[in-house]
C-alpha positions as CSV (number, residue, x, y, z in Angstrom):
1,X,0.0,0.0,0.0
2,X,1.6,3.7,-1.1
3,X,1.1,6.6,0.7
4,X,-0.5,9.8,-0.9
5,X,1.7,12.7,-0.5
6,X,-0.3,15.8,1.0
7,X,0.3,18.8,-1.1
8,X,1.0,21.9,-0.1
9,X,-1.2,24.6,0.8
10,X,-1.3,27.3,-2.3
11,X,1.6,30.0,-2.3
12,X,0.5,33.3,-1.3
13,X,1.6,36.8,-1.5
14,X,1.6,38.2,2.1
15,X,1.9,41.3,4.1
16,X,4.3,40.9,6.7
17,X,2.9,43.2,9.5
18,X,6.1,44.2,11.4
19,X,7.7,45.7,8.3
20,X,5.2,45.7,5.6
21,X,7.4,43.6,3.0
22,X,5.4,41.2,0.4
23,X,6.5,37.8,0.7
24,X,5.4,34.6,-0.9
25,X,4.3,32.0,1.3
26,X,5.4,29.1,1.1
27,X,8.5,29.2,-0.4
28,X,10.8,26.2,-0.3
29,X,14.2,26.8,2.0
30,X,12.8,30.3,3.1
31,X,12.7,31.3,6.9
32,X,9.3,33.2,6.1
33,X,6.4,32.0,8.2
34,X,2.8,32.4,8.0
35,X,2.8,35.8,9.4
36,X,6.3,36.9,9.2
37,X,8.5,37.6,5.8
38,X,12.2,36.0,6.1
39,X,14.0,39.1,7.6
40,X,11.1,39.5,10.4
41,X,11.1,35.9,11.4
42,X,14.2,35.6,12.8
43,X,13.5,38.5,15.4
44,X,12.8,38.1,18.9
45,X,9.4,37.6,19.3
46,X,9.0,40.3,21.9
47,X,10.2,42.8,19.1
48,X,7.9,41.6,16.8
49,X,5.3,41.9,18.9
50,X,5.9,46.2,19.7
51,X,7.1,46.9,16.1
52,X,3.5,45.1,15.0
53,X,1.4,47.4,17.1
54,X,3.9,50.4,16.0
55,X,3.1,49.5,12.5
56,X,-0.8,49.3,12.7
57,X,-0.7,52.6,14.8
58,X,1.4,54.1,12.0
59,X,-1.1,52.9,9.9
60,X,-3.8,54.3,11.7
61,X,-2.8,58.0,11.9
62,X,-2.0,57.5,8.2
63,X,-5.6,57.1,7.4
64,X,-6.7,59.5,9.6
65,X,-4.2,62.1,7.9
66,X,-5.6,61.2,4.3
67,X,-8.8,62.1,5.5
């Protein structure tokens, strides 16, 4: 009896949310993760975690500005 191999979820273009980079998830031999490009993912998660909020507060005030 063979196995069936499972296949891969579809690649995706992402937002990373500490940086804002597009990334393509997955991506065979990248460090990217579901929610972090490749440069973001190898940061401290407690880092991550501040620079996310400082992003979508950046973000925030943005829109507001624009209108």
């Amino acid at each position: 009896m063979k196995k069936e191999r499972k296949l891969q979820p579809a690649t995706r273009d992402k937002t990373c949310p500490v940086c804002g980079a597009a990334y393509i998830y997955p991506e065979k031999g990248s460090r990217a993760t579901r929610f972090h490009c490749e440069d973001c993912a190898v940061l401290p998660a407690h880092f991550r975690k501040i620079l996310t909020r400082l992003g979508k507060r950046i973000q925030t005030l943005e829109k507001k500005l624009k209108s």
